[in-house]
mmCIF file of the N, C-alpha and C atoms, coordinates in Angstrom:
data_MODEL
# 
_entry.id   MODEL 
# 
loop_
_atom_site.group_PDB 
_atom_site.id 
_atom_site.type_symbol 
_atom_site.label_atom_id 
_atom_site.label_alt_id 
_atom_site.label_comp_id 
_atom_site.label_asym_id 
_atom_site.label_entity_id 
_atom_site.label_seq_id 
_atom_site.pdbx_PDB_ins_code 
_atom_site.Cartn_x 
_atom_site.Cartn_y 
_atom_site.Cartn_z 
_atom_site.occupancy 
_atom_site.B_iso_or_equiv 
_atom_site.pdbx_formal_charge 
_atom_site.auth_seq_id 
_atom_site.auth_comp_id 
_atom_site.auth_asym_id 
_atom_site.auth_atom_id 
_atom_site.pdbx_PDB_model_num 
ATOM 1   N N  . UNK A 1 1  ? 45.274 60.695 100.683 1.00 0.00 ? 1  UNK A N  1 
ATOM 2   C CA . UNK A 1 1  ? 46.087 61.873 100.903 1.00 0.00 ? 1  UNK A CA 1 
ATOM 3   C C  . UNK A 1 1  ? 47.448 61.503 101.499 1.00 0.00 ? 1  UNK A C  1 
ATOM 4   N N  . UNK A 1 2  ? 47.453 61.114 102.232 1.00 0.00 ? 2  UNK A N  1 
ATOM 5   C CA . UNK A 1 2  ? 48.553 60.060 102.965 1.00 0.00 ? 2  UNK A CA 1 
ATOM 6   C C  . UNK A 1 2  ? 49.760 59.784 102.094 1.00 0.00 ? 2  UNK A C  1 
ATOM 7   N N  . UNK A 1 3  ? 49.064 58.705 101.153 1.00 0.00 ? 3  UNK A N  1 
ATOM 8   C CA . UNK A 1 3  ? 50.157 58.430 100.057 1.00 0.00 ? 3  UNK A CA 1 
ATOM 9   C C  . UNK A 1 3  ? 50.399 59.403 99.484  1.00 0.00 ? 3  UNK A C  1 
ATOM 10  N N  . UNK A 1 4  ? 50.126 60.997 98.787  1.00 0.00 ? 4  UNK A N  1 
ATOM 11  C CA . UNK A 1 4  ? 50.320 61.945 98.309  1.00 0.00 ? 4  UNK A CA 1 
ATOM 12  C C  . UNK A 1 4  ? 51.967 62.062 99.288  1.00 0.00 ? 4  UNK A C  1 
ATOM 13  N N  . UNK A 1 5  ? 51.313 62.480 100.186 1.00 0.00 ? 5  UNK A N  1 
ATOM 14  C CA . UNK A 1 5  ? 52.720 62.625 101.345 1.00 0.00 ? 5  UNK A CA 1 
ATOM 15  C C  . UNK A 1 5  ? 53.840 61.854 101.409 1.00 0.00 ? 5  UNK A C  1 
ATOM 16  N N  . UNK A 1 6  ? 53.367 60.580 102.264 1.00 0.00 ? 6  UNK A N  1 
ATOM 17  C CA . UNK A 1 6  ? 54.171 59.386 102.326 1.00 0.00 ? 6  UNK A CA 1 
ATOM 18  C C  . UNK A 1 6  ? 54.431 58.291 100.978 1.00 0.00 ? 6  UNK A C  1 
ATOM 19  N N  . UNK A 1 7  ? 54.811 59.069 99.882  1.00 0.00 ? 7  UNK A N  1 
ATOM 20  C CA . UNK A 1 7  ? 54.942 58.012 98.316  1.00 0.00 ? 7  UNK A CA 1 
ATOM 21  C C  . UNK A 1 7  ? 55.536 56.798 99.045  1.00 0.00 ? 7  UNK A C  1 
ATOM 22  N N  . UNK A 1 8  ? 56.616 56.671 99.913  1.00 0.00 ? 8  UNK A N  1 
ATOM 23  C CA . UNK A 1 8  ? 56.975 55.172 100.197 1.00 0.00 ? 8  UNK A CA 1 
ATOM 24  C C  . UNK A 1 8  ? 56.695 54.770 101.218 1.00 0.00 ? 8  UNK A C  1 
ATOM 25  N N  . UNK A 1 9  ? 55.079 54.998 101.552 1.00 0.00 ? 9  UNK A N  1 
ATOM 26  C CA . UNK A 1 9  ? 54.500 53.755 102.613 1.00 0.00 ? 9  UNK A CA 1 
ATOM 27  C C  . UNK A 1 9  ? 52.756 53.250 101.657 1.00 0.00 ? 9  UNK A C  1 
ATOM 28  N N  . UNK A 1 10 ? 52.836 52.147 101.335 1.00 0.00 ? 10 UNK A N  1 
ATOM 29  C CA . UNK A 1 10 ? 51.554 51.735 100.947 1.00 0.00 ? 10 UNK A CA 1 
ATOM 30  C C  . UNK A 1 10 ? 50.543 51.086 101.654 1.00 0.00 ? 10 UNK A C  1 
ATOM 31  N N  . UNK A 1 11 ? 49.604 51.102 100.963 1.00 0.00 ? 11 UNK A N  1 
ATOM 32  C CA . UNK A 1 11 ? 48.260 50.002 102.091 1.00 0.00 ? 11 UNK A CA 1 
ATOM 33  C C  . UNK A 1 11 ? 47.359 49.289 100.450 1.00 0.00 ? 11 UNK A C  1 
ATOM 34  N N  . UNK A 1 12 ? 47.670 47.697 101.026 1.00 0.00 ? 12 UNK A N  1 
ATOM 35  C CA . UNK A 1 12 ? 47.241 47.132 99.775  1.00 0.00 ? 12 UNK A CA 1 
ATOM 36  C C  . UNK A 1 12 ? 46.712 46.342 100.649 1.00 0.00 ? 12 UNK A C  1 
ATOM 37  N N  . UNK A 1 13 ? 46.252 45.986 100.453 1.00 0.00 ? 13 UNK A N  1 
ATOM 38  C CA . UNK A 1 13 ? 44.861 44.525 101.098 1.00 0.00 ? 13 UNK A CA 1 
ATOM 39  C C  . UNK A 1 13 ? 45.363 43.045 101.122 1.00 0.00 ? 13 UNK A C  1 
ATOM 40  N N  . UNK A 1 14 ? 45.881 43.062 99.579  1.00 0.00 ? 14 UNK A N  1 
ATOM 41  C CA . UNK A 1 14 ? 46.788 41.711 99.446  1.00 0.00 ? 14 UNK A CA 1 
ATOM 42  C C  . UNK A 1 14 ? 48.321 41.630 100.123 1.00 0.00 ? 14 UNK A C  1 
ATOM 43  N N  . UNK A 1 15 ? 48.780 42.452 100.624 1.00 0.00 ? 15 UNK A N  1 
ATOM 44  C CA . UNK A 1 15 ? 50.013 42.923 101.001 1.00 0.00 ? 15 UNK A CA 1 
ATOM 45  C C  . UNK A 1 15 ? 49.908 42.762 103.007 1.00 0.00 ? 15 UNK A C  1 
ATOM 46  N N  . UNK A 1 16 ? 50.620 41.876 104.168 1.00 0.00 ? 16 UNK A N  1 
ATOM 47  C CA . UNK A 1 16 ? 50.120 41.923 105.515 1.00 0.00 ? 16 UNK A CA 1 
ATOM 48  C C  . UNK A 1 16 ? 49.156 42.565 105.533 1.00 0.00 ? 16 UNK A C  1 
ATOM 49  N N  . UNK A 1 17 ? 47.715 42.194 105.266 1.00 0.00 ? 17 UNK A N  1 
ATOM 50  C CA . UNK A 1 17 ? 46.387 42.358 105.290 1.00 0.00 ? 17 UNK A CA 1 
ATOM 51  C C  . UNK A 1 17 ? 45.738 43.738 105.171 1.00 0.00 ? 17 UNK A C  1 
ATOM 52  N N  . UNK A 1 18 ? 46.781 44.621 104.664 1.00 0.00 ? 18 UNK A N  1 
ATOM 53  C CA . UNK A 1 18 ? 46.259 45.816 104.318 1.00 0.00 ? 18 UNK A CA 1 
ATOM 54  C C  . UNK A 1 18 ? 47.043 46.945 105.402 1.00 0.00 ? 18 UNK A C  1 
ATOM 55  N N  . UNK A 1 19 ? 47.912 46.654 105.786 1.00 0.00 ? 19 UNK A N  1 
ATOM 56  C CA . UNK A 1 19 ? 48.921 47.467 106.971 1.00 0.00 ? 19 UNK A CA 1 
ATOM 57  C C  . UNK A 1 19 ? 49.810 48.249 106.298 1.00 0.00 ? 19 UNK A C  1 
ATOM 58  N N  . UNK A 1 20 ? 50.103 49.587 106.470 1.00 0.00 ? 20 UNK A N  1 
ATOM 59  C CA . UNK A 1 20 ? 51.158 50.237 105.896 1.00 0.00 ? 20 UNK A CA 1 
ATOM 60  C C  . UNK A 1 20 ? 52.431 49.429 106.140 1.00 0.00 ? 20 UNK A C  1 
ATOM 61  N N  . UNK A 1 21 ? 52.648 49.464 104.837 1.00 0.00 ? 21 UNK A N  1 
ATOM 62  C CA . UNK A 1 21 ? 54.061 48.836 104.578 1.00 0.00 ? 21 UNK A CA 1 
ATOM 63  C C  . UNK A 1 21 ? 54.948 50.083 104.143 1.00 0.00 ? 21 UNK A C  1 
ATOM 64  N N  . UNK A 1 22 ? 55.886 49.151 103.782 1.00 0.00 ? 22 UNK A N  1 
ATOM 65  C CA . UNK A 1 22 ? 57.077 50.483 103.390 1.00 0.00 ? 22 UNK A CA 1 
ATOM 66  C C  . UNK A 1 22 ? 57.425 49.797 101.722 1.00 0.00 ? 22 UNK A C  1 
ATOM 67  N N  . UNK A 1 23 ? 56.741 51.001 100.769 1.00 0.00 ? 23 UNK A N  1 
ATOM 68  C CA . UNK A 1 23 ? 57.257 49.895 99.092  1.00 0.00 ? 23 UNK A CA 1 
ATOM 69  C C  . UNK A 1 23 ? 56.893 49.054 98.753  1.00 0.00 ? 23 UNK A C  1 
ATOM 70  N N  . UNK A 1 24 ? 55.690 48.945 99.432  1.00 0.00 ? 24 UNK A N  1 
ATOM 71  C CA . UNK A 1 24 ? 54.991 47.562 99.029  1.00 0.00 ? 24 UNK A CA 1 
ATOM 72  C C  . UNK A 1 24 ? 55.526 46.136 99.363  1.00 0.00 ? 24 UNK A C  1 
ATOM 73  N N  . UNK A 1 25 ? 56.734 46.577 100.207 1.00 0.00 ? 25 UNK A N  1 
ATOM 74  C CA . UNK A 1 25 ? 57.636 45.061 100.355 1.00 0.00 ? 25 UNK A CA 1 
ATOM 75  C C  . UNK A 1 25 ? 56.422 44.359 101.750 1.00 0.00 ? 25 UNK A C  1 
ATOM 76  N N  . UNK A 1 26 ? 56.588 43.423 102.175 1.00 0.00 ? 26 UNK A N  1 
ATOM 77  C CA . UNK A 1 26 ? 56.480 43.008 103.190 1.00 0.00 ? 26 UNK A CA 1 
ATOM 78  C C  . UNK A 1 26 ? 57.479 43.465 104.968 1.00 0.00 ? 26 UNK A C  1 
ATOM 79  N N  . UNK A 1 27 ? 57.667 44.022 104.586 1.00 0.00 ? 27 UNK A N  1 
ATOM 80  C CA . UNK A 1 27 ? 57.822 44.812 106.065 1.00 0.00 ? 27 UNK A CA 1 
ATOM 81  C C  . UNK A 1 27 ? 56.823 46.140 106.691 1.00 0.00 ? 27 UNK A C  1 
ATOM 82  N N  . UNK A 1 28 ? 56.269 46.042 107.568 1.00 0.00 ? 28 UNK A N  1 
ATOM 83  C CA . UNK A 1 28 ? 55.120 46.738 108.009 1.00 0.00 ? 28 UNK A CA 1 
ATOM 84  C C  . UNK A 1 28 ? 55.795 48.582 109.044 1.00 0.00 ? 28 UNK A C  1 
ATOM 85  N N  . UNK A 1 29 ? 54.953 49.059 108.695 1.00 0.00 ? 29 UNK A N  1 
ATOM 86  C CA . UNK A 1 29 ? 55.487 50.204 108.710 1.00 0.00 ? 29 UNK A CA 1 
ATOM 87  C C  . UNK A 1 29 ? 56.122 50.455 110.798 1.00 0.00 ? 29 UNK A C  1 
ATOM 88  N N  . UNK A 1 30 ? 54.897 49.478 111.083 1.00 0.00 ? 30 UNK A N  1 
ATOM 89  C CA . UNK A 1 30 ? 55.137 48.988 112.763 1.00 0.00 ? 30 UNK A CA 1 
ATOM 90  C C  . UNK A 1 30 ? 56.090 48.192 112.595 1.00 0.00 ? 30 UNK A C  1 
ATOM 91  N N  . UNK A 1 31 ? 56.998 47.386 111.876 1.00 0.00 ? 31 UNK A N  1 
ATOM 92  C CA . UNK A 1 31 ? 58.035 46.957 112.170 1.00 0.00 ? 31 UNK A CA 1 
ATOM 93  C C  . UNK A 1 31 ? 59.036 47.219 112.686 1.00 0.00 ? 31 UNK A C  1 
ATOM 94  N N  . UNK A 1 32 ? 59.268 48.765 111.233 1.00 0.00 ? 32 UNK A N  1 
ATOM 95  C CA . UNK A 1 32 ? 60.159 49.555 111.294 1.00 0.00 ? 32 UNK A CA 1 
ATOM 96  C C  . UNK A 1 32 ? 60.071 50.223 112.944 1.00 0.00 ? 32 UNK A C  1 
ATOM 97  N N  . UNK A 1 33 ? 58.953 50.521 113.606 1.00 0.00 ? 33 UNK A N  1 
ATOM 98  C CA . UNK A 1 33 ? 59.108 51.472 114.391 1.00 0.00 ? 33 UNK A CA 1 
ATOM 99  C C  . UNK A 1 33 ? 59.081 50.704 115.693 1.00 0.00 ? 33 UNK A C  1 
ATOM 100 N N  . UNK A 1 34 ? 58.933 49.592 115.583 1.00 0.00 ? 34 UNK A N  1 
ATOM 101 C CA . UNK A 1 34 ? 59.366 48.727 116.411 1.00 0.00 ? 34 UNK A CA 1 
ATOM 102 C C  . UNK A 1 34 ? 60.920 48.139 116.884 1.00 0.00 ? 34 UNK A C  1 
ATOM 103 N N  . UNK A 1 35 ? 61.293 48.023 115.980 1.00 0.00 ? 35 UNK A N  1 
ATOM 104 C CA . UNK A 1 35 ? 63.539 48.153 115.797 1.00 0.00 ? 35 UNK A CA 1 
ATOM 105 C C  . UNK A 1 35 ? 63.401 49.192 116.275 1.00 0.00 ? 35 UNK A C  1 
ATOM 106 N N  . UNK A 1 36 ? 63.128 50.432 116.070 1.00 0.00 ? 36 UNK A N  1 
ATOM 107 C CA . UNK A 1 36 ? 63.425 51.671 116.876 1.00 0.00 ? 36 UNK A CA 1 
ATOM 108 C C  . UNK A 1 36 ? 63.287 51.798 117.878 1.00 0.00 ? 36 UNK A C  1 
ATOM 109 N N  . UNK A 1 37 ? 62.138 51.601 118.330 1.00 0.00 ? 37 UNK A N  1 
ATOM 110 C CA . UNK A 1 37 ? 61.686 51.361 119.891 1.00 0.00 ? 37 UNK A CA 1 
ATOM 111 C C  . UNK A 1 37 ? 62.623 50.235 120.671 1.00 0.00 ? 37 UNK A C  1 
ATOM 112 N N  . UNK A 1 38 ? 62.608 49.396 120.621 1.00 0.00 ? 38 UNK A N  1 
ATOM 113 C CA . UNK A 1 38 ? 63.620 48.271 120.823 1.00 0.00 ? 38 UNK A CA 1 
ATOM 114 C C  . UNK A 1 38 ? 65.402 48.808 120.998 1.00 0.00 ? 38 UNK A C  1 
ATOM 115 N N  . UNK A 1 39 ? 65.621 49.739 120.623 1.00 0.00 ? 39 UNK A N  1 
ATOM 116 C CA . UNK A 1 39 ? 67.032 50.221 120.533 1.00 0.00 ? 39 UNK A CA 1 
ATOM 117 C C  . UNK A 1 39 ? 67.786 49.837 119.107 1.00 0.00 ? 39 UNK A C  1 
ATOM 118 N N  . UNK A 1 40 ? 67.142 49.493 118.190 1.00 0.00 ? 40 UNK A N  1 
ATOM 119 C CA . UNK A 1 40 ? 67.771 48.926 117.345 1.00 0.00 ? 40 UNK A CA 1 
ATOM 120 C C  . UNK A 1 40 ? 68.384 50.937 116.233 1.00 0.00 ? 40 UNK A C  1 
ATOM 121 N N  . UNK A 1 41 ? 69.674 51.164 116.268 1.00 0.00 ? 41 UNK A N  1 
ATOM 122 C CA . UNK A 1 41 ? 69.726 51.754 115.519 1.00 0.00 ? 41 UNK A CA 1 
ATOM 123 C C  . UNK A 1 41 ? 69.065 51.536 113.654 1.00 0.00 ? 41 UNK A C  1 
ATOM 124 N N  . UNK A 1 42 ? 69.600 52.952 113.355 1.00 0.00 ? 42 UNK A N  1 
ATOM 125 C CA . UNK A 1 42 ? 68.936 52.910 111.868 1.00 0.00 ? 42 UNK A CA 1 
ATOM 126 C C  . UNK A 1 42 ? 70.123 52.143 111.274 1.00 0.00 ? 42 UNK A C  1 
ATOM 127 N N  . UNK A 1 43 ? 71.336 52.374 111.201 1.00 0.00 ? 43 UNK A N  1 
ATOM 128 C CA . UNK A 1 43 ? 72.512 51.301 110.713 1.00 0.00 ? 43 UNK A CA 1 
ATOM 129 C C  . UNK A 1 43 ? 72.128 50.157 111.147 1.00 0.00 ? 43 UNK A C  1 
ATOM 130 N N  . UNK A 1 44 ? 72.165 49.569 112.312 1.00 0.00 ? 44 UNK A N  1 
ATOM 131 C CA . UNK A 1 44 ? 71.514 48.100 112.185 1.00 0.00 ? 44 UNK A CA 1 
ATOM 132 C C  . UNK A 1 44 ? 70.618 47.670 111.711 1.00 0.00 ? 44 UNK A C  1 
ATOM 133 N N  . UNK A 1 45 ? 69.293 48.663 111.450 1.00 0.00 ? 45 UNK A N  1 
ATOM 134 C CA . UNK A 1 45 ? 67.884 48.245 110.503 1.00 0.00 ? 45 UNK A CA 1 
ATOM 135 C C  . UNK A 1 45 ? 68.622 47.527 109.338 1.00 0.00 ? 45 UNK A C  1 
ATOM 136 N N  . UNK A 1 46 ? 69.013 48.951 108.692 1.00 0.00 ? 46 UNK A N  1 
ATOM 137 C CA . UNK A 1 46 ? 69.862 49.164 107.089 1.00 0.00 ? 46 UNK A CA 1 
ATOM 138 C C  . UNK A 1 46 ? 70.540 47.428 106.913 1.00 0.00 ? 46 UNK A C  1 
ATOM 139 N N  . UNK A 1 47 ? 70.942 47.313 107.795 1.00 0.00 ? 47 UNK A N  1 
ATOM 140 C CA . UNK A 1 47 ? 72.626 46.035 108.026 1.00 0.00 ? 47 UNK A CA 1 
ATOM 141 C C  . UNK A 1 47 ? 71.127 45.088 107.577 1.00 0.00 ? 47 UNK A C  1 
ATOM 142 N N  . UNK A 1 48 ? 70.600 44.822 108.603 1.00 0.00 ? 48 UNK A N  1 
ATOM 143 C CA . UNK A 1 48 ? 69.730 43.597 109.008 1.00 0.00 ? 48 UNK A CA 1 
ATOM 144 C C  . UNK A 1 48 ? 68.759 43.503 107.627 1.00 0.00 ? 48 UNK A C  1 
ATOM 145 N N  . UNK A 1 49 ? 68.405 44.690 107.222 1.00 0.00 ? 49 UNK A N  1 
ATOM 146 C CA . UNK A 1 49 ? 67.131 44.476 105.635 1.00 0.00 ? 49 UNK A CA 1 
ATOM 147 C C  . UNK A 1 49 ? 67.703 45.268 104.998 1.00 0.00 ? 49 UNK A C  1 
ATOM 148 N N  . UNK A 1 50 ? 68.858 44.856 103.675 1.00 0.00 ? 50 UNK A N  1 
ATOM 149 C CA . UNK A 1 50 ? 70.364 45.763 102.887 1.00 0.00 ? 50 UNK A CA 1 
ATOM 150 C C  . UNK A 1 50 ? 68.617 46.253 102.135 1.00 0.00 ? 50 UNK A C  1 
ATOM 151 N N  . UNK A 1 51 ? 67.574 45.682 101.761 1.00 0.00 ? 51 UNK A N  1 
ATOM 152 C CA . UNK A 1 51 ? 66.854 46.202 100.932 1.00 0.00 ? 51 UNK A CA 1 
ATOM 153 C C  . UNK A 1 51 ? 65.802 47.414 101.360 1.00 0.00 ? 51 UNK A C  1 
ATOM 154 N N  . UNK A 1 52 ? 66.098 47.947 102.003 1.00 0.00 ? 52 UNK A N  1 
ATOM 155 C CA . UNK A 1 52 ? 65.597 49.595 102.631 1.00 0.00 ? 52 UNK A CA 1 
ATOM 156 C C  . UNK A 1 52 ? 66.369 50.056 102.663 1.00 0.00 ? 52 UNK A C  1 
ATOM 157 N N  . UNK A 1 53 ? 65.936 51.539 102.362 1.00 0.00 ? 53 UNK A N  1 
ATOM 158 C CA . UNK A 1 53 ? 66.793 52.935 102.386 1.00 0.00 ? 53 UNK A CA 1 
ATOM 159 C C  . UNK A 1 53 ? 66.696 53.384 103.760 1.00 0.00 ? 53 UNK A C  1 
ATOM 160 N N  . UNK A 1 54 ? 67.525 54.831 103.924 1.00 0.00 ? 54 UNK A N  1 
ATOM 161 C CA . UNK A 1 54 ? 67.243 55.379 105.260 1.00 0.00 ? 54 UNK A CA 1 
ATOM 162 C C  . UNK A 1 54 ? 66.485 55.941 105.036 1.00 0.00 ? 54 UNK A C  1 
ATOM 163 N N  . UNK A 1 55 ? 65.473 56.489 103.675 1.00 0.00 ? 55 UNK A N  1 
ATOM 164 C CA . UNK A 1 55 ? 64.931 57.095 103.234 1.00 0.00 ? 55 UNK A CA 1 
ATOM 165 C C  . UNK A 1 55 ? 63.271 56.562 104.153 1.00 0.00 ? 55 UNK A C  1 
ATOM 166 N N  . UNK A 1 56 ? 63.025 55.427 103.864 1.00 0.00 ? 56 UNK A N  1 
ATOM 167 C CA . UNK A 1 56 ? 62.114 54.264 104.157 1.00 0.00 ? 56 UNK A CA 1 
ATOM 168 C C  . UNK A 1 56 ? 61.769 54.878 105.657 1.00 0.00 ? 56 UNK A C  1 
ATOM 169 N N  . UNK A 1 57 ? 63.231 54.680 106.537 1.00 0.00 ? 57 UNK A N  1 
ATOM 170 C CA . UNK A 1 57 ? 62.899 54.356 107.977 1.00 0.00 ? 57 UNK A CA 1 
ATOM 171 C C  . UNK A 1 57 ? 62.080 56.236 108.434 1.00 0.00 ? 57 UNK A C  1 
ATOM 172 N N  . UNK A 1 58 ? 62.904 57.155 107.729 1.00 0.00 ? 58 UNK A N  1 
ATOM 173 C CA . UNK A 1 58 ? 62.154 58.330 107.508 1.00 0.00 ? 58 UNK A CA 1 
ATOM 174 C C  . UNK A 1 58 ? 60.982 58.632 107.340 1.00 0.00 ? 58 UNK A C  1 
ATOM 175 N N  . UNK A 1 59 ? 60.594 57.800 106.174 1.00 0.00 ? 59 UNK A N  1 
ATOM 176 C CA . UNK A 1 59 ? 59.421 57.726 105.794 1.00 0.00 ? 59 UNK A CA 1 
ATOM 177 C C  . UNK A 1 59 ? 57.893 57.400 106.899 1.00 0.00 ? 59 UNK A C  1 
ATOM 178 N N  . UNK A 1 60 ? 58.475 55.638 108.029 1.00 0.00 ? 60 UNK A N  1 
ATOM 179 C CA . UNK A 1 60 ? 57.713 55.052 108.698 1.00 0.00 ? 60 UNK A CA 1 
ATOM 180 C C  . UNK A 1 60 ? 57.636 56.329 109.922 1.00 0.00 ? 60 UNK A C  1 
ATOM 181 N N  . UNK A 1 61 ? 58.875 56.739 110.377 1.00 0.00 ? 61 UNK A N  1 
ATOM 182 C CA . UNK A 1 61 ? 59.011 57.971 111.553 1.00 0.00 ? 61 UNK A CA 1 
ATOM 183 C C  . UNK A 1 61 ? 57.874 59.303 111.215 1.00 0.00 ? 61 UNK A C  1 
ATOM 184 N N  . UNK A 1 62 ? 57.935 59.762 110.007 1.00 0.00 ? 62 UNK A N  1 
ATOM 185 C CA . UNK A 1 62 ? 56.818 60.197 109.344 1.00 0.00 ? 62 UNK A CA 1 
ATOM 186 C C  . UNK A 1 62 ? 55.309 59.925 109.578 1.00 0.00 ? 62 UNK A C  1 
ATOM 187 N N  . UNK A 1 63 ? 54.989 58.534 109.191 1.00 0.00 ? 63 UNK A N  1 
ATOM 188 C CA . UNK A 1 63 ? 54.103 58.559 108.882 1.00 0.00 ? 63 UNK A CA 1 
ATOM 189 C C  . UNK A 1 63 ? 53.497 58.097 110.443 1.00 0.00 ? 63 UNK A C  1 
ATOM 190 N N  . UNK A 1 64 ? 54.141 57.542 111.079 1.00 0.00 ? 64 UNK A N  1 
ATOM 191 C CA . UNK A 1 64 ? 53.723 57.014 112.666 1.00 0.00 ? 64 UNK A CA 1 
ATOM 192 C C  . UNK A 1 64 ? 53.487 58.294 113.305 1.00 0.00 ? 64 UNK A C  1 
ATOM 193 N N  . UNK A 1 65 ? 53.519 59.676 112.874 1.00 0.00 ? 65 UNK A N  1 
ATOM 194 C CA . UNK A 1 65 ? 53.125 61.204 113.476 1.00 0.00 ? 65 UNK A CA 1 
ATOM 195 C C  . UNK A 1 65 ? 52.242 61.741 112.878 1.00 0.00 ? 65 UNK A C  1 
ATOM 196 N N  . UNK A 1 66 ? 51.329 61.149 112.214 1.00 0.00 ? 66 UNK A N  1 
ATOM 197 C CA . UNK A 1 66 ? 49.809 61.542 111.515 1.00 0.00 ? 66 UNK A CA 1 
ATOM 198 C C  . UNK A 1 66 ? 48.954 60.699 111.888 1.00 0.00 ? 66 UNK A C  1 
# 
């Protein structure tokens, strides 16, 4: 159901051992919300991994409230 919701956070087994990721990439959905926590703005995420959207970091803020 989750993924119904969250289309860009996955959980694959072969993928960091089955941890929501964001797109199937290798960045974990606790990553993302970890830069946040840390002070890291969303422009510096963006800067630091050009290959995420702001859409993404939305997505992890999302899904870290279910």
């Amino acid at each position: 159901m989750k993924s119904e919701i969250f289309p860009r956070i996955t959980v694959d087994p072969q993928v960091c051992f089955g941890k929501p990721c964001i797109r199937g990439m290798r960045i974990r959905v606790t990553d993302v919300l970890d830069m946040l926590a840390g002070g890291a703005s969303r422009a510096e995420i963006l800067a630091d991994y050009p290959y995420l959207e702001n859409a993404d970091i939305s997505a992890a803020l999302g899904f870290s409230r279910t």
